[in-house]
C-alpha positions as CSV (number, residue, x, y, z in Angstrom):
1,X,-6.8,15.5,2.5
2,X,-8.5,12.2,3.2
3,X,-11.8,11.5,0.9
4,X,-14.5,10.6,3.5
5,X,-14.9,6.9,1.8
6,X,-11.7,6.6,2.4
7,X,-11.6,7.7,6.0
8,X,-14.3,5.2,6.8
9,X,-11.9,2.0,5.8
10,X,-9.1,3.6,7.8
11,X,-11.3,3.4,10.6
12,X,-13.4,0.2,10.3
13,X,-10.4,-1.5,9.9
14,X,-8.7,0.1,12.9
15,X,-6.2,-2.2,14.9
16,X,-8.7,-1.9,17.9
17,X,-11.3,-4.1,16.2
18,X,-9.0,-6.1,13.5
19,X,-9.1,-9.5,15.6
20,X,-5.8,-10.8,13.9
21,X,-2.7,-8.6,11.1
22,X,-1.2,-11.1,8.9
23,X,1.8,-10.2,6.9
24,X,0.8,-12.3,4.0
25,X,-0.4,-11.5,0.7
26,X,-4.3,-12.4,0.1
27,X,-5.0,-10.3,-2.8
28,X,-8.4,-8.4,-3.8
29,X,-9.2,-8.8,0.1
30,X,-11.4,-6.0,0.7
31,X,-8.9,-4.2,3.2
32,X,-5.4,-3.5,3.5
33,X,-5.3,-5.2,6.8
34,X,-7.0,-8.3,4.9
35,X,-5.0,-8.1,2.2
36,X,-2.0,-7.5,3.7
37,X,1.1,-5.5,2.8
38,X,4.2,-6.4,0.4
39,X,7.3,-6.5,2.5
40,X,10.3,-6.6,-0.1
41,X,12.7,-5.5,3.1
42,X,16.6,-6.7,2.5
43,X,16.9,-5.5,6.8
44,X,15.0,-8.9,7.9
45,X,14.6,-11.3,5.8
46,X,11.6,-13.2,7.6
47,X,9.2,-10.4,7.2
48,X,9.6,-10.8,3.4
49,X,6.7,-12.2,1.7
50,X,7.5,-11.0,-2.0
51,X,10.0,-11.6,-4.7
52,X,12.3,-8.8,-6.0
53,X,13.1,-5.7,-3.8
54,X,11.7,-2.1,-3.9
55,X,12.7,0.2,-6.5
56,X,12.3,-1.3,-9.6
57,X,15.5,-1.2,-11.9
58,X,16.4,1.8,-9.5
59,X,17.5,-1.3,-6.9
60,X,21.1,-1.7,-9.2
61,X,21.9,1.6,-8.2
62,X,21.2,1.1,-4.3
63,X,23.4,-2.1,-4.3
64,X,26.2,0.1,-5.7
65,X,26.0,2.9,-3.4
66,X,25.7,0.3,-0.7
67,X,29.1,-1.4,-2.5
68,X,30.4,1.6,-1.9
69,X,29.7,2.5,1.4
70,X,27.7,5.6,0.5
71,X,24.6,4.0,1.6
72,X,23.9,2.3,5.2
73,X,22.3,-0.9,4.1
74,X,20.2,-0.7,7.3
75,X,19.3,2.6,6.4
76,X,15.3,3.4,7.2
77,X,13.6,5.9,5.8
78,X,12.0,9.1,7.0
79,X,8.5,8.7,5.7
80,X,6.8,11.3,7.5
81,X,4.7,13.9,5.7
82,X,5.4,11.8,2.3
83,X,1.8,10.9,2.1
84,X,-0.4,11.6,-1.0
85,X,-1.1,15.3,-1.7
86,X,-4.8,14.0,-2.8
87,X,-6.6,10.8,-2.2
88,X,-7.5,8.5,-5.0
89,X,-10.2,6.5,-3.1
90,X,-10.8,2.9,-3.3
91,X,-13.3,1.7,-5.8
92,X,-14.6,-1.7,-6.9
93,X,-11.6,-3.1,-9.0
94,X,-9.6,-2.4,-6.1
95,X,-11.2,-5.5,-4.3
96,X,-11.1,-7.6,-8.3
97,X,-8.0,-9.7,-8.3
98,X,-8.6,-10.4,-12.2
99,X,-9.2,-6.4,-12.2
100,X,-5.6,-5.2,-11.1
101,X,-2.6,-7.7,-11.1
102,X,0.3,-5.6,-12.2
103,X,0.4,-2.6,-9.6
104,X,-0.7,-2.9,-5.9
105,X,-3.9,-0.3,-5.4
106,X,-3.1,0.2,-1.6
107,X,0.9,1.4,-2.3
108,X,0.2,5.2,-2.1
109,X,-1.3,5.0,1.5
110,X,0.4,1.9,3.0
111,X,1.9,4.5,6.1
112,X,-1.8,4.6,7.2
113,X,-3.2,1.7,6.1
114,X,-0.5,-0.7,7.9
115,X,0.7,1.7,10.2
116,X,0.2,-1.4,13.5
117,X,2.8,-3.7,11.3
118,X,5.1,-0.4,10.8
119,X,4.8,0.3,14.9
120,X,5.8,-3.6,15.1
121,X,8.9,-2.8,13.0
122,X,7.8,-4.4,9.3
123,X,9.4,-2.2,7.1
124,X,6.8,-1.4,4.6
125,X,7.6,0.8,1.9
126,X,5.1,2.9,-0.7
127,X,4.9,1.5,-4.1
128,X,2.9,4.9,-4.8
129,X,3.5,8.3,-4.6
130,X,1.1,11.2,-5.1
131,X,2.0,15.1,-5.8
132,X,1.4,18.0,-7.3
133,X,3.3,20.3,-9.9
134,X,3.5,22.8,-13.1
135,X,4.5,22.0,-16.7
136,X,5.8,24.5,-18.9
137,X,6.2,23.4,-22.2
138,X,6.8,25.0,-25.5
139,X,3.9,24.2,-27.6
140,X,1.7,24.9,-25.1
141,X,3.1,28.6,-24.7
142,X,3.0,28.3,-29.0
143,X,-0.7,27.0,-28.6
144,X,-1.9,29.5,-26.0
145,X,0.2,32.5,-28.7
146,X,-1.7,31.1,-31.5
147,X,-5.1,30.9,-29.5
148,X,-5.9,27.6,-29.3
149,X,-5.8,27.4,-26.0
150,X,-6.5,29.7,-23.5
151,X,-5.5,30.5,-19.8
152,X,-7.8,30.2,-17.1
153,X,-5.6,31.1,-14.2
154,X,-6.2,28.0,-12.5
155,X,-5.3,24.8,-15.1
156,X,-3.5,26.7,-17.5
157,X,-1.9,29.5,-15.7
158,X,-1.1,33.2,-16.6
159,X,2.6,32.2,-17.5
160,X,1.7,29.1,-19.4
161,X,2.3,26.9,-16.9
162,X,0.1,23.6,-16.7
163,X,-1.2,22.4,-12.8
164,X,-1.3,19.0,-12.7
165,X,-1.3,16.0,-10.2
166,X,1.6,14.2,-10.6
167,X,1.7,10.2,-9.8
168,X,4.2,7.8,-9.9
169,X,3.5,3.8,-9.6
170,X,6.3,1.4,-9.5
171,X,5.3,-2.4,-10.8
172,X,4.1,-4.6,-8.7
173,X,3.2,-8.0,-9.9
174,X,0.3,-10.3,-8.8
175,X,1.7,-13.6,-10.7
176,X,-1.3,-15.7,-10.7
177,X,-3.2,-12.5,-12.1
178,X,-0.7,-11.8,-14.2
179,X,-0.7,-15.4,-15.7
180,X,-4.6,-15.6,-16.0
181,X,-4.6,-12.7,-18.0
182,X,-2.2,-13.9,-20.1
183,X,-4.3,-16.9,-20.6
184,X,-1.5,-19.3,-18.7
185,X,-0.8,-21.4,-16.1
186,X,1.1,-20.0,-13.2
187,X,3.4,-22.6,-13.4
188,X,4.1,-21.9,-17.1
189,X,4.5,-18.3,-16.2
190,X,7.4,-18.7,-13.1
191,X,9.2,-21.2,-15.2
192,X,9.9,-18.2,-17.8
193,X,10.8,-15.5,-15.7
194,X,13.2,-17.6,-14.1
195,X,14.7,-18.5,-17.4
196,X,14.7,-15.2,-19.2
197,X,16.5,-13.7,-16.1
198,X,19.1,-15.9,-15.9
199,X,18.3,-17.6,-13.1
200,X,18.3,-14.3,-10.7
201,X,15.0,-14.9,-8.9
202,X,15.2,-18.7,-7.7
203,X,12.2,-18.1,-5.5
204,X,10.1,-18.8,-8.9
205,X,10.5,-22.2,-8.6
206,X,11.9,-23.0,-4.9
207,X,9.2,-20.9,-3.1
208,X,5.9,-21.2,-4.7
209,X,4.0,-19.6,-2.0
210,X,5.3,-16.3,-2.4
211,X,3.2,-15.3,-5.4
212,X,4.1,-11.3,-5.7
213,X,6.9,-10.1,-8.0
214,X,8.9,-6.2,-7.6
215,X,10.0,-6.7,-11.0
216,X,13.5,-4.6,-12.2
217,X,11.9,-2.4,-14.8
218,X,10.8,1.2,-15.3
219,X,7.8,2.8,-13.3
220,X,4.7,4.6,-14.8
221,X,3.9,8.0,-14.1
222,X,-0.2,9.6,-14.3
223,X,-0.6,12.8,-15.3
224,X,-3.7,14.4,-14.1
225,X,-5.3,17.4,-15.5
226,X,-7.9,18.9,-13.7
227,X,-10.2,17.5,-10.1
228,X,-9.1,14.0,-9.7
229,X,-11.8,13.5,-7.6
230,X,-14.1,13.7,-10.6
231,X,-12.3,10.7,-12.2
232,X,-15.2,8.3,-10.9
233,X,-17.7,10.6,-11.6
234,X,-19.0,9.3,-14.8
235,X,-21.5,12.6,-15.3
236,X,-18.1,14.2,-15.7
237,X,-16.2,14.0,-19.5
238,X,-12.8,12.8,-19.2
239,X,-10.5,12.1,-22.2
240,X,-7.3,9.8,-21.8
241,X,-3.9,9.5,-23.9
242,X,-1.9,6.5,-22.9
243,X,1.8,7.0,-24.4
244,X,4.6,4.5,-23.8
245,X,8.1,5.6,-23.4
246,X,10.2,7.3,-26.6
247,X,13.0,9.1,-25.0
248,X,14.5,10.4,-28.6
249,X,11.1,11.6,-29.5
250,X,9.8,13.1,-25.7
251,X,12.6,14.0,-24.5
252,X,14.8,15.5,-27.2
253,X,12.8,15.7,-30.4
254,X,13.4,12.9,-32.9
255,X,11.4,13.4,-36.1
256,X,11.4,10.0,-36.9
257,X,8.4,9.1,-35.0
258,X,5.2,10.6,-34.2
259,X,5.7,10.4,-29.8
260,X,6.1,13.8,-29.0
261,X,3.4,15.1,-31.1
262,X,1.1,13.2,-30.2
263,X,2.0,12.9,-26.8
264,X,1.6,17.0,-26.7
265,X,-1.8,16.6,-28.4
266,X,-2.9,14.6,-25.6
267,X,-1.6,17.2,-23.4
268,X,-3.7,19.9,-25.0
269,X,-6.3,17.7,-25.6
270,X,-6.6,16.9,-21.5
271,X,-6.6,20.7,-20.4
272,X,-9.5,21.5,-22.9
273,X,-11.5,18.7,-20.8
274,X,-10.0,20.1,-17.5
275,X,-10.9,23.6,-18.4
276,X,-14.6,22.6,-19.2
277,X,-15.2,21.1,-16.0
278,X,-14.1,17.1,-16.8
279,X,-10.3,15.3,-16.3
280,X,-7.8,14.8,-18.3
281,X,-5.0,12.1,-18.0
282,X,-1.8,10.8,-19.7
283,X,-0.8,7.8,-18.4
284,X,2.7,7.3,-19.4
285,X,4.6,3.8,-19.4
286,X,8.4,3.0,-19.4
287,X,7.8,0.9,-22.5
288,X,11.2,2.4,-24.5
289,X,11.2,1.1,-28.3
290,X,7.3,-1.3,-27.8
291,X,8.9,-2.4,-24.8
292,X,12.1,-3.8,-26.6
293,X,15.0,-1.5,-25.8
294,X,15.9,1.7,-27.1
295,X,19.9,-0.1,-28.0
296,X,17.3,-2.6,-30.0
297,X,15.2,0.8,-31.2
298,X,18.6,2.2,-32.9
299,X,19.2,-1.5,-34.5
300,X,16.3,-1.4,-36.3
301,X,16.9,2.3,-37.1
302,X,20.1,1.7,-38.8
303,X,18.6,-1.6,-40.6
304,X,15.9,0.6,-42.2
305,X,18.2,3.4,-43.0
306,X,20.8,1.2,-45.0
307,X,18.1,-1.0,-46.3
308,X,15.7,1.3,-47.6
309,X,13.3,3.3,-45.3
310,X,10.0,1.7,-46.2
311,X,6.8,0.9,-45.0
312,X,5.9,-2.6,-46.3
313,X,9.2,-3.3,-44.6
314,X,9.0,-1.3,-41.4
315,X,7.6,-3.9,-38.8
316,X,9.6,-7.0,-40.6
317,X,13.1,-5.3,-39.6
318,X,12.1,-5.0,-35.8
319,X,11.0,-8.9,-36.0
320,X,14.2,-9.5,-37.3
321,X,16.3,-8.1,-34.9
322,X,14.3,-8.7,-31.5
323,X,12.7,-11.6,-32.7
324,X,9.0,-10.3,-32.5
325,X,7.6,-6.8,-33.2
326,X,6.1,-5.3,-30.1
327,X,6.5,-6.7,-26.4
328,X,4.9,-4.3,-24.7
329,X,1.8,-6.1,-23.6
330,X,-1.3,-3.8,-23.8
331,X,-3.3,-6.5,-21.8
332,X,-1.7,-5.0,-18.5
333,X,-2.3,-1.6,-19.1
334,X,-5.7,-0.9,-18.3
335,X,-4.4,-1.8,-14.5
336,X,-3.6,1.9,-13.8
337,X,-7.1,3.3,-15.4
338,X,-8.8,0.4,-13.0
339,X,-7.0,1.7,-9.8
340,X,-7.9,5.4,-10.3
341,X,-11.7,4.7,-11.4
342,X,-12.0,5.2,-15.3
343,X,-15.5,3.5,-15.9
344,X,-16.1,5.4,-19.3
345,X,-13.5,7.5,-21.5
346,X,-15.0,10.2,-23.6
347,X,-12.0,11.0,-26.0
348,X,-9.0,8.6,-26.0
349,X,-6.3,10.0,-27.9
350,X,-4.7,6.8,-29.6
351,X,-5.0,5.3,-32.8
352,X,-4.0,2.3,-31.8
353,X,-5.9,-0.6,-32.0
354,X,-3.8,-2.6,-29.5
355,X,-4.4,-0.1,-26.9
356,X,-8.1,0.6,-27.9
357,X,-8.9,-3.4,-27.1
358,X,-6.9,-3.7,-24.4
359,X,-9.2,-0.8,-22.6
360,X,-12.6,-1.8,-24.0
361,X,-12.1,-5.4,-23.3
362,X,-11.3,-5.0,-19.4
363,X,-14.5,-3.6,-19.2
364,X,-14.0,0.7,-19.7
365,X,-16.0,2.1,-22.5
366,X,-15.0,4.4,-24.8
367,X,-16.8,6.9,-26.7
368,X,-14.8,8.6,-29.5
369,X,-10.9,8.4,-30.3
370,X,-8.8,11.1,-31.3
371,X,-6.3,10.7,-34.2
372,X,-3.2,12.4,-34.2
373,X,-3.3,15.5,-36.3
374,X,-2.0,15.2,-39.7
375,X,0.2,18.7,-40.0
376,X,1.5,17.2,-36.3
377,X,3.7,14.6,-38.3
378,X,6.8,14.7,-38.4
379,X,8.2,14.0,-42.6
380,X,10.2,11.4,-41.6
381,X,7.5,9.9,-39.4
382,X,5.1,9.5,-42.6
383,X,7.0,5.9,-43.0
384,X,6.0,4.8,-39.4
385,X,2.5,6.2,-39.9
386,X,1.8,4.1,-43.5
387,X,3.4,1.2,-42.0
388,X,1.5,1.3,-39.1
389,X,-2.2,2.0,-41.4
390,X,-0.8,-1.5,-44.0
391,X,-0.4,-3.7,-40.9
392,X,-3.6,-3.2,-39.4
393,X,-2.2,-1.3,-36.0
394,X,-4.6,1.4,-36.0
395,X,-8.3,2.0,-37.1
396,X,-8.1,5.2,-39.5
């Protein structure tokens, strides 16, 4: 369903009264049209106007089934009835190019938004897909036993089951906004992505005029708890936990951090909002090990297990290993909380500080933050918890 906001740019910017499309890249332009689409095609290489290809670090994989003959490299996609299962209409950071620089706003609607360059044959592909699903977790259905939460029948369902809108936004890299915000020149910033990937993407330096990047890494997925719609209603409370990657933790239950918990506290935290009549949302990065590697994560793992498991130490065997002790560049974040409206966040559940800045000083306010529960830590997480308090990375 389209918003009716959203229905008046699809048709003010109509190709009967567009006076000229343009395939390249002007960003924060108030229209898609304007703005114009990325076009990372590998079918004809004159309609590309970006750097990388589609698919993040997903693309490896294509050019091995392609290798193999599994894959038609000409192959085109069916992209009918893909299109978002809700609308997240446009806003004002949308049109900001200082506001969002590392994802591109109009990728979950580009069939409609450039659908005179797809009838011309530009193969334009969604950076941004939209759905809608149920979680069933186990300390939920352990929360909802012990009544601290409680089913509604339409967030939290009669089986335990969470409803949730589901979204999944793959990187997509403005360079001169990305440089800015890093407080560099543009120049400074090309010359070390070409370096520190070997060379892979010549166009850094040889074609200065393309100035978007698909980068090869990992995606970010929004979790949405209750009316997205009511994201940029600001009368409406809305709590937020951003949580970066920790497959050992999320995924299979590592005690030696605190991801999981608190992860799940955000969780439980969001449907209480949704329930009373706000939105909850867990925004959640592919940031494994602070953005450093989870082969790097179990280095440091086995350095602090031989060498003594403390906490005045914690941080200093990560810097020794990969060279510096968290890479995963908070500044960029707020990006994804820009696109889908977040003016003001009631309860953030994060203690840390990096985050916390990163949020208030792009311009979103927040009102109180929620620390992770203290019977929620894990005993052999207490080391990463003090370590964390000595050094200054969270606000107790």
């Amino acid at each position: 369903m389209v918003s009716q906001s959203h229905s008046r740019i699809i048709r003010s910017r109509s190709p009967h009264n567009h006076p000229s499309i343009s395939t390249s890249i002007r960003w924060g332009e108030r229209s898609a049209l304007d703005r114009g689409p990325v076009v990372g095609t590998l079918v004809n290489h004159n309609h590309r106007n970006v750097i990388g290809t589609h698919g993040g670090s997903y693309g490896i994989y294509r050019a091995l089934s392609v290798a193999s003959g599994e894959l038609d490299p000409g192959h085109q996609p069916l992209l009918e009835h893909t299109e978002p299962l809700i609308t997240i209409a446009p806003n004002e950071a949308w049109f900001d190019p200082t506001k969002i620089v590392s994802l591109d706003p109009w990728g979950a609607i580009v069939i409609e938004m450039f659908a005179p360059l797809i009838q011309k044959g530009y193969q334009i592909r969604p950076t941004i897909a939209i759905t809608q699903a149920h979680l069933n977790l186990p300390e939920i259905q352990n929360a909802i036993s012990k009544g601290t939460l409680t089913i509604d029948g339409e967030i939290l369902k009669s089986n335990g089951s969470i409803k949730v809108t589901k979204i999944a936004i793959d990187p997509v890299w403005y360079l001169p906004g990305i440089a800015k915000r890093l407080g560099i020149d543009e120049q400074s910033l090309r010359q070390a992505l070409h370096d520190q990937t070997g060379g892979m993407f010549p166009e850094f330096l040889n074609n200065r005029e393309l100035k978007v990047w698909l980068p090869p890494i990992g995606n970010t997925t929004v979790y949405i708890f209750g009316n997205a719609d009511q994201i940029q209603n600001e009368s409406r409370e809305l709590t937020l936990r951003v949580h970066d990657e920790c497959n050992g933790s999320d995924v299979f239950g590592s005690d030696i951090c605190t991801c999981r918990p608190y992860l799940i506290q955000g969780i439980e935290e969001s449907i209480k909002i949704a329930q009373s009549g706000g939105t909850g949302i867990v925004a959640y990065f592919r940031k494994e090990g602070r953005a450093l590697g989870e082969v790097t994560k179990f280095l440091v793992y086995n350095a602090r297990k031989r060498q003594g498991d403390r906490a005045d130490q914690y941080f200093e065997r990560t810097e020794c290993v990969a060279g510096v002790q968290d890479a995963r560049m908070q500044i960029l974040m707020p990006d994804v909380l820009h696109w889908l409206g977040v003016k003001r966040i009631d309860r953030l559940v994060s203690m840390s500080d990096h985050k916390y800045n990163a949020i208030v000083n792009s311009g979103i306010q927040v009102i109180d933050r929620i620390m992770l529960a203290d019977d929620l830590i894990p005993l052999d997480a207490r080391v990463e918890i003090e370590a964390k308090k000595a050094a200054g990375y969270y606000s107790a």
